[in-house]
C-alpha positions as CSV (number, residue, x, y, z in Angstrom):
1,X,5.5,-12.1,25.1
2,X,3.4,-10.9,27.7
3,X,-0.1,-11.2,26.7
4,X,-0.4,-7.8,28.8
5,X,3.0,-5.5,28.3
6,X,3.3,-2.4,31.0
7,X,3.2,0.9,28.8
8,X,6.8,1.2,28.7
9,X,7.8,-2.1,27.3
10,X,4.5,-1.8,24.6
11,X,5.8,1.9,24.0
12,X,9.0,0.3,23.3
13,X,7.9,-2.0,20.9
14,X,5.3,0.4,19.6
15,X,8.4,2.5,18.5
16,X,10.6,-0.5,17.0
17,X,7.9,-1.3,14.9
18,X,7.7,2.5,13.7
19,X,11.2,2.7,13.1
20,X,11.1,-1.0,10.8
21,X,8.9,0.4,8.9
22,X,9.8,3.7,7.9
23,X,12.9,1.7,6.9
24,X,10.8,-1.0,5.4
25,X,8.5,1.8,3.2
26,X,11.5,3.7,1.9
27,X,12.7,0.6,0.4
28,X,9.6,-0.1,-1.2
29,X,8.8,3.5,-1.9
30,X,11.9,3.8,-4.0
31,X,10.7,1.1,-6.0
32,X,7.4,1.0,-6.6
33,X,6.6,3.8,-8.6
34,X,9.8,2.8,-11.0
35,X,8.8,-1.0,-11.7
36,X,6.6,0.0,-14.5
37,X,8.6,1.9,-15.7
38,X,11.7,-0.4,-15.8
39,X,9.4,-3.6,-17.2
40,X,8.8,-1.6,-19.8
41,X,12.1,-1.3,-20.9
42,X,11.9,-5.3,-21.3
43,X,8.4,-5.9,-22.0
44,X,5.5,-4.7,-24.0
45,X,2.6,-2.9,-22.0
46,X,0.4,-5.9,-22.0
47,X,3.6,-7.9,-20.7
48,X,4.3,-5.6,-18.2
49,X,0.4,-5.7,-16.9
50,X,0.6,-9.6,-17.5
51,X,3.6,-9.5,-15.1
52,X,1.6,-7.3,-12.2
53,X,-1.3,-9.7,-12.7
54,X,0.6,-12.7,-12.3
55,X,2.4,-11.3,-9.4
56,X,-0.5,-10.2,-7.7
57,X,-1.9,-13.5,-8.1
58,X,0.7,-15.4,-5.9
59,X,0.6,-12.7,-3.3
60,X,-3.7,-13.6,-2.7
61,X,-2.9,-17.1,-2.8
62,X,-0.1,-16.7,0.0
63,X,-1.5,-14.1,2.0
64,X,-4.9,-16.6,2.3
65,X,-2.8,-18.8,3.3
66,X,0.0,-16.4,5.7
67,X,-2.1,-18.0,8.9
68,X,-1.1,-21.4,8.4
69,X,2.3,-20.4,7.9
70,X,1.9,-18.4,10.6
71,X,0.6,-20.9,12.8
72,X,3.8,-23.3,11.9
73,X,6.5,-21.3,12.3
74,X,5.3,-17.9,14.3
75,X,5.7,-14.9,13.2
76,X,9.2,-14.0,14.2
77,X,10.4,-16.5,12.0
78,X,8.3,-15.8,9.4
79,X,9.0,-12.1,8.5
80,X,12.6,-12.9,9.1
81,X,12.4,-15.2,6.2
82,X,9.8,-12.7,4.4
83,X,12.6,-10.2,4.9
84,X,15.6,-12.4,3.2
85,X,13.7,-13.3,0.5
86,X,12.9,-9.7,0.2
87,X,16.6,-8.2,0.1
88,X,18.0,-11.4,-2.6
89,X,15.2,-10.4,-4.7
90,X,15.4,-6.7,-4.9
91,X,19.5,-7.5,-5.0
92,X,17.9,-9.7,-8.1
93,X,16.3,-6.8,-9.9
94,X,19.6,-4.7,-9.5
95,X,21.6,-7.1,-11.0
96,X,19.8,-8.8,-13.7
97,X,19.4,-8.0,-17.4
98,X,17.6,-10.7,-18.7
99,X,13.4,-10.2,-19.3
100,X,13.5,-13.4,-17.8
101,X,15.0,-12.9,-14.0
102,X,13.7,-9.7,-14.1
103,X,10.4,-10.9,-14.3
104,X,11.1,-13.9,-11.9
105,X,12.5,-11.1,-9.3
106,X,9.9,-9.1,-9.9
107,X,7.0,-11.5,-9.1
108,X,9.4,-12.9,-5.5
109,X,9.8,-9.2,-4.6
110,X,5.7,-8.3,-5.3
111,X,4.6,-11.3,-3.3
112,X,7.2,-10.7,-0.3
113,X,6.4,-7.3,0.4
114,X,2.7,-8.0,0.6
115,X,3.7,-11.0,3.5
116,X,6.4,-8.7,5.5
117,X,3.6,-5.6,5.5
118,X,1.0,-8.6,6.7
119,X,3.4,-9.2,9.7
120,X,3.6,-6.2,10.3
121,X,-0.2,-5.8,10.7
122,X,0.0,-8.8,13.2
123,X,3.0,-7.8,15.1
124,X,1.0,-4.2,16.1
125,X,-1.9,-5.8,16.7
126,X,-0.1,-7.9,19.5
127,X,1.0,-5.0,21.0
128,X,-1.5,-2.6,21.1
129,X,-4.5,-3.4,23.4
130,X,-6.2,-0.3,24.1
131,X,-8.9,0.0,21.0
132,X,-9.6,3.8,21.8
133,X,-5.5,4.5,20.5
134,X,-5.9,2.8,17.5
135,X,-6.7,5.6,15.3
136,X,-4.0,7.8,16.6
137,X,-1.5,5.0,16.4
138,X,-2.4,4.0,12.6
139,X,-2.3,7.6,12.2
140,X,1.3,7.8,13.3
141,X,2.5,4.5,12.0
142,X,1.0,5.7,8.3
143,X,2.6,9.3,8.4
144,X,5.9,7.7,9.8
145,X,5.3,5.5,6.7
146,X,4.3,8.3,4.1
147,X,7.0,10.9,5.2
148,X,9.7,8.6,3.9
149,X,7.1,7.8,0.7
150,X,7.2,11.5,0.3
151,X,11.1,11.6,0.7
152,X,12.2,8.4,-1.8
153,X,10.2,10.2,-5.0
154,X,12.4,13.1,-4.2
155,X,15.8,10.7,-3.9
156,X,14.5,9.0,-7.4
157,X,14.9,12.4,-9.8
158,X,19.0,12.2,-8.2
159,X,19.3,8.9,-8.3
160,X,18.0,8.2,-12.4
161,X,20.8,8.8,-14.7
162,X,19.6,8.1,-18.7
163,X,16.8,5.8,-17.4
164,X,19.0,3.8,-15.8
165,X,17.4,1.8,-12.4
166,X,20.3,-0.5,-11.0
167,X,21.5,2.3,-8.6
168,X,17.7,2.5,-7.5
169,X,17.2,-1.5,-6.8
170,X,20.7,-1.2,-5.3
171,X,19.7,1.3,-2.7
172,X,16.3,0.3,-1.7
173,X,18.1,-3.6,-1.4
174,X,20.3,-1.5,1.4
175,X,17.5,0.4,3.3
176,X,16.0,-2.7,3.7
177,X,18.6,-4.4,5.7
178,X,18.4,-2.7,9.3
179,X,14.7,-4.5,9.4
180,X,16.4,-8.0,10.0
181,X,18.2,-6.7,12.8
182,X,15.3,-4.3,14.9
183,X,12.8,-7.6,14.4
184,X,15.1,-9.4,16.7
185,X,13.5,-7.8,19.4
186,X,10.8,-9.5,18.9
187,X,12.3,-13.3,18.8
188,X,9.8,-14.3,21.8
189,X,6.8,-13.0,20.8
190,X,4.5,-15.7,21.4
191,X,1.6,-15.8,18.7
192,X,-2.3,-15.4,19.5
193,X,-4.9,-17.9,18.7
194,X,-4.6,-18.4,14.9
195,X,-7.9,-18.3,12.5
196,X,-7.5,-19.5,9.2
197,X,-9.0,-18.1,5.9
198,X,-11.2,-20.4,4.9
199,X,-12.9,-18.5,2.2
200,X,-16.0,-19.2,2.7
201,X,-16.1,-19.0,6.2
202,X,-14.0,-15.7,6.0
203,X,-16.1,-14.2,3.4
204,X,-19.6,-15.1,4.8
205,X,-18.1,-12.8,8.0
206,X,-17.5,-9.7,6.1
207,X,-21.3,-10.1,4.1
208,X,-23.2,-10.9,8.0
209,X,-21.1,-7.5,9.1
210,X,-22.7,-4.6,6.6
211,X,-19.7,-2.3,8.1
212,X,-16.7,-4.8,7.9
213,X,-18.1,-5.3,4.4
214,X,-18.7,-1.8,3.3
215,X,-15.1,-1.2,4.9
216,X,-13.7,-4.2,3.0
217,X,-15.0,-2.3,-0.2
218,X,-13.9,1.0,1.1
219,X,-10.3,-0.6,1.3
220,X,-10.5,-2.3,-2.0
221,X,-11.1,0.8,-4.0
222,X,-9.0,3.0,-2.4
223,X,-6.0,-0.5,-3.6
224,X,-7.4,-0.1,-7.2
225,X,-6.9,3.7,-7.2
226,X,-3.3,3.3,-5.7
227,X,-3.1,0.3,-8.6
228,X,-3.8,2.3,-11.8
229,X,-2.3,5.0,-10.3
230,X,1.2,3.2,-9.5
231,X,1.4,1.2,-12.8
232,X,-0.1,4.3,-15.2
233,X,0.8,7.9,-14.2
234,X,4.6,7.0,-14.2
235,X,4.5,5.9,-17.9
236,X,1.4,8.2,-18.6
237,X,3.7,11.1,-17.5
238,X,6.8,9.8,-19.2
239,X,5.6,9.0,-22.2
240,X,2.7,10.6,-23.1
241,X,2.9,14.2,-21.5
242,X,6.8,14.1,-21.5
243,X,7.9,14.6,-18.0
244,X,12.1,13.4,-17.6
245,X,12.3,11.5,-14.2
246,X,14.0,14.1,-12.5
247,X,10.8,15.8,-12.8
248,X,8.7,13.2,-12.3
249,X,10.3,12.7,-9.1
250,X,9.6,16.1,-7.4
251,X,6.2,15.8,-9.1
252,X,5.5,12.4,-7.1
253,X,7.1,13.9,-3.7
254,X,4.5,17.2,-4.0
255,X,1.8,15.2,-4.7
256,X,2.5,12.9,-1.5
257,X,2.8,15.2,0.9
258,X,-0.5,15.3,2.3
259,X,-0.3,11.3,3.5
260,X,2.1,13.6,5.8
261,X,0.3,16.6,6.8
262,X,-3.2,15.1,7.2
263,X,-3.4,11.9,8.6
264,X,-2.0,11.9,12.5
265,X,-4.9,15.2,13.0
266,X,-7.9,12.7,11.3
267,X,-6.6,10.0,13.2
268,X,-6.9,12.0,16.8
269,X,-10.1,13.2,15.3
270,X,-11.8,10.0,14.2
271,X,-11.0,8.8,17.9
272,X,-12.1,11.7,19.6
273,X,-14.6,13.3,17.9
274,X,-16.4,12.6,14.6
275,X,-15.7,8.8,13.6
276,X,-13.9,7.8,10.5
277,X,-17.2,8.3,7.9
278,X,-17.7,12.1,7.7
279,X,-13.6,11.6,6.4
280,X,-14.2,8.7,4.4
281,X,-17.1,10.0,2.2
282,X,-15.1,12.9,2.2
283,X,-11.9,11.6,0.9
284,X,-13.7,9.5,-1.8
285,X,-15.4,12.6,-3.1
286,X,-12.2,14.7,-3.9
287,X,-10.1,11.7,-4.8
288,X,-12.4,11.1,-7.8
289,X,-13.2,14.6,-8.3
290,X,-9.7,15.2,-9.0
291,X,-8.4,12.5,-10.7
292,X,-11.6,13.2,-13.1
293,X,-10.1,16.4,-13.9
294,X,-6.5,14.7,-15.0
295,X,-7.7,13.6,-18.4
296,X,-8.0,17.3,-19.2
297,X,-4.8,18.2,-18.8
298,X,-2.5,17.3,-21.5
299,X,-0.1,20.0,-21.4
300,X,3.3,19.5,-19.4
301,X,2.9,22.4,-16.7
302,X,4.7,20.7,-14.4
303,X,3.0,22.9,-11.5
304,X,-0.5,22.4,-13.0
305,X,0.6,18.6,-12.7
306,X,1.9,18.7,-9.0
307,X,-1.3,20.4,-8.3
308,X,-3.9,18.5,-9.1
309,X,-1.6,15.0,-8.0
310,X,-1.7,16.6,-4.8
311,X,-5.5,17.0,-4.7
312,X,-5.8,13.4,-5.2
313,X,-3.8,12.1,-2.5
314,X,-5.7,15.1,-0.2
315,X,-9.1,12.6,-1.0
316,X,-6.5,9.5,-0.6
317,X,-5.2,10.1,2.5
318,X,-8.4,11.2,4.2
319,X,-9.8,8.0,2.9
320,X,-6.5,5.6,4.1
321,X,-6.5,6.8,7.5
322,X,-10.1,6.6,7.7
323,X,-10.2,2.6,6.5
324,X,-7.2,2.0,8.6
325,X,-8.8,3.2,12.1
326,X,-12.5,1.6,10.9
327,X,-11.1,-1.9,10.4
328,X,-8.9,-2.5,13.4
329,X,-11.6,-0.5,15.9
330,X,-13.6,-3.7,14.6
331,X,-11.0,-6.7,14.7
332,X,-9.2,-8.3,17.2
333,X,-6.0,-9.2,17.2
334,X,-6.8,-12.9,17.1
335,X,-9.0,-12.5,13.8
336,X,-5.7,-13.1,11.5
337,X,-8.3,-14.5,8.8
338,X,-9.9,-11.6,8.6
339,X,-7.2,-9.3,8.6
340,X,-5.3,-11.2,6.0
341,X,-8.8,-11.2,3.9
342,X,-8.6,-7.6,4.4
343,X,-5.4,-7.4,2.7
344,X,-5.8,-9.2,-0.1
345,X,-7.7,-6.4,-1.3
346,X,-4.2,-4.9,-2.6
347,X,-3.2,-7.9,-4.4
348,X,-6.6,-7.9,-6.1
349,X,-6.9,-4.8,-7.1
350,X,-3.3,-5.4,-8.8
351,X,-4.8,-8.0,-10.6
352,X,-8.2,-6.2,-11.2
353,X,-6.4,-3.0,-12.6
354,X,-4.1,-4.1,-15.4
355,X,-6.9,-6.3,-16.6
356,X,-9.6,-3.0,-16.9
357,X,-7.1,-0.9,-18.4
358,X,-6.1,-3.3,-21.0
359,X,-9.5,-3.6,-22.0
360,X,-10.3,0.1,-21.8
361,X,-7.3,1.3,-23.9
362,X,-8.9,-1.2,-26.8
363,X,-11.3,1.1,-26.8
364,X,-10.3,5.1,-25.6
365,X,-7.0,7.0,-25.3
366,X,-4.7,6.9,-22.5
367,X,-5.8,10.0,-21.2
368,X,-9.2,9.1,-20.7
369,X,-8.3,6.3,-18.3
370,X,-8.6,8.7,-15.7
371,X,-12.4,9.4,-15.9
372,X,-12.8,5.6,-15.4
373,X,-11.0,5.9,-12.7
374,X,-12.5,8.7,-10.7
375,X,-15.7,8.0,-11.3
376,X,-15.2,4.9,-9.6
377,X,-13.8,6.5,-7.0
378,X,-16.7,9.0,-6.3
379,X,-19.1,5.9,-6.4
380,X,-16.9,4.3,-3.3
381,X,-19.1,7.4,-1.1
382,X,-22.1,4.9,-1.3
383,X,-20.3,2.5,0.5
384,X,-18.7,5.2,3.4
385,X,-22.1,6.1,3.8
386,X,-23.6,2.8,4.2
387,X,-21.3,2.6,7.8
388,X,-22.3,2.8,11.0
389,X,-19.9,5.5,12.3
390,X,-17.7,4.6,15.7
391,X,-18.6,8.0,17.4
C-alpha cells in the first residue's frame, strides 16, 4: 500500500473497514453479554470467573506480543488467521456440550477477538493520515460499531428459547464470515515500521507522558466497568431480580442506545471545539453516579431498569469516544507497542474484575457490587482532569 492513498482510494478503505466491523461487532455483540450466562449453566460462579481470568490472561500475553507476530507475517495474514480461528471456535461453542470444550472454545474465542479488534486498530491507523479527522472517524467507526451492539441484544430476546444458546453461537459463527472475504482487499497492505512491547520500555513511555498515562488509566477503567458490567448484570438480572431473557434483551438494546446517539456529535466536537476532557470528566461522573444508584433498585420494573442502564452508558459513551479520539490524536501509526499496550487494558480489566468481585461477594450481597463499582468510576474524573486537553 501506498504510504500516501488519494482520498478516494483511503475513503474506500475507510469504508471496508466500517463495514468489517459492523459485521465483526454483531458477531461478538450477540455473544458477549450471553457467555456468562451460558458458563454458568456448566460451571459454578467462581468457575465461570476462573474461566474469564484465565482467558483474559492469554489475550495480554498475545496482544504484548501481536507486534512480533505482526512483524513475521503482516497483518493481512494475520487477521485472516485471527478470523478462522475466530469462526471454528464460536462454531465450537455452538456445538459442544461438554464443560470441558466449552471452556477450551471459550478461552480460543476470548483471546481471538481481542487480536482481530487489535488489527483492526492497525489497519485504520494505516489509512488514516490526517490527525485533525481522527475524532470524527473513531466517532463513526464506534457508532457503526454500537448501532449493531444496540441491534444484537434486541435479536437475543427472539433468538433464546428455554435458555437455550446454540442458535445464538450458531448465528454470530455466520455474521462473522463476510469479514474473511472484505479483508481481501487489503492483501497488499504493506506494514509500517514495527515497535515491539517491551514492557519496560513500553511502560516507562506512558509514566514520562502524564497524558498518555492518565489516558491509559482513563481507558482501563472505563474496560473494568464494561468487565463487571458484561460478566454481572446478565446473571444479576436473571437471577437475582428475575428478568426472563426476552426481557433482558430489550432491556440491554435501551440501555445501548446512546453509544448511538452520542458519540459521532462528541467526536465532531472534541475536534472542533472543546477537546475530549470537558466529555471525559463528564462521562465518568454520570457513569458512576448511575451505576451507584443500581444497588437500590431491587424491584423488577423493567422500565425503572432500562432507565437507569441507559444512564450509564450516557456517562460510558461520553467517556469511550473521548479515550478513543485522546489516544490516537497522540500515537502514530508506527507506535504498535503502544497501541497494543493500550489494549491490553481490556484483557486486564477481565482479569482484574472477576478477581474483586469474588472477593467482595465474601463479604456483601450481590447488589451492593454496584456501589464498588461506581465509586470507582467517579474517582476515574481525577485522572480526565489531570490531561492536558487537545483544544
Amino acid at each position: 500500500m501506498d504510504k500516501i492513498l488519494s482520498p478516494f482510494k483511503q475513503g474506500k478503505l475507510l469504508n471496508t473497514l466500517f463495514l468489517s466491523n459492523v459485521f465483526i461487532s454483531f458477531h461478538y455483540a450477540l455473544i458477549i453479554y450471553i457467555n456468562s450466562s451460558f458458563l454458568s449453566t456448566l460451571f459454578s460462579e467462581t468457575q465461570v470467573s476462573a474461566l474469564y481470568i484465565i482467558s483474559s490472561a492469554g489475550s495480554t500475553i498475545l496482544l504484548i506480543n501481536a507486534s512480533k507476530i505482526l512483524e513475521k507475517i503482516g497483518v493481512y495474514k494475520f487477521i485472516i488467521l485471527s478470523l478462522i480461528i475466530e469462526i471454528i471456535s464460536t462454531a465450537g461453542l455452538a456445538l459442544s456440550d461438554s464443560a470441558f470444550y466449552v471452556s477450551l472454545w471459550f478461552i480460543i474465542h476470548t483471546v481471538t477477538i481481542s487480536l482481530i479488534l487489535f488489527n483492526m486498530d492497525v489497519l485504520i491507523e494505516s489509512i488514516e493520515e490526517d490527525k485533525t479527522k481522527v475524532g470524527s472517524i473513531r466517532a463513526t467507526y464506534l457508532t457503526l460499531t454500537n448501532i449493531t451492539i444496540v441491534i444484537a441484544p434486541f435479536c437475543l430476546s427472539w433468538i433464546i428459547m428455554d435458555h437455550i444458546f446454540t442458535n445464538v453461537y450458531l448465528i454470530s459463527c455466520l455474521s462473522i464470515l463476510p469479514v474473511y472475504f472484505l479483508i481481501k482487499k487489503f492483501r497488499d497492505i504493506k506494514s509500517t515500521e514495527i515497535h515491539h512491547i517491551r514492557l519496560k520500555e513500553t511502560a516507562s513511555e506512558y509514566i514520562k507522558n502524564k497524558n498518555l498515562y492518565n489516558i491509559l488509566i482513563s481507558q482501563f477503567l472505563l474496560q473494568l466497568f464494561y468487565a463487571f458490567m458484561i460478566i454481572y448484570t446478565p446473571i444479576y438480572l436473571e437471577t437475582v431480580i428475575g428478568f426472563s431473557w426476552a426481557e433482558i434483551g430489550i432491556i440491554f438494546t435501551i440501555m445501548l442506545l446512546p453509544f448511538i446517539l452520542f458519540e459521532v456529535p462528541l467526536g465532531e466536537l472534541s475536534d472542533d471545539k472543546y477537546g475530549e476532557k470537558e466529555f471525559l470528566t463528564i462521562g465518568f461522573i454520570v457513569m458512576g453516579l448511575a451505576t451507584l444508584f443500581i444497588s437500590f433498585i431491587t424491584a423488577q420494573i423493567f422500565w425503572m431498569w432500562a432507565t437507569i442502564l441507559f444512564i450509564t452508558r450516557i456517562g460510558a459513551s461520553f467517556v469511550e469516544v473521548s479515550v478513543e479520539s485522546y489516544f490516537f490524536k497522540q500515537v502514530d501509526k508506527e507506535k504498535t507497542d503502544v497501541i497494543s499496550f493500550f489494549r491490553i487494558a481490556r484483557p486486564i480489566s477481565f482479569i482484574v474484575a472477576p478477581i474483586l468481585a469474588t472477593i467482595i461477594l465474601q463479604f456483601i450481597p450481590f447488589q451492593y457490587l454496584f456501589i464498588f463499582i461506581g465509586t470507582t468510576m467517579i474517582l476515574g474524573a481525577h485522572y480526565s482532569l489531570s490531561l492536558v486537553d487537545t483544544r
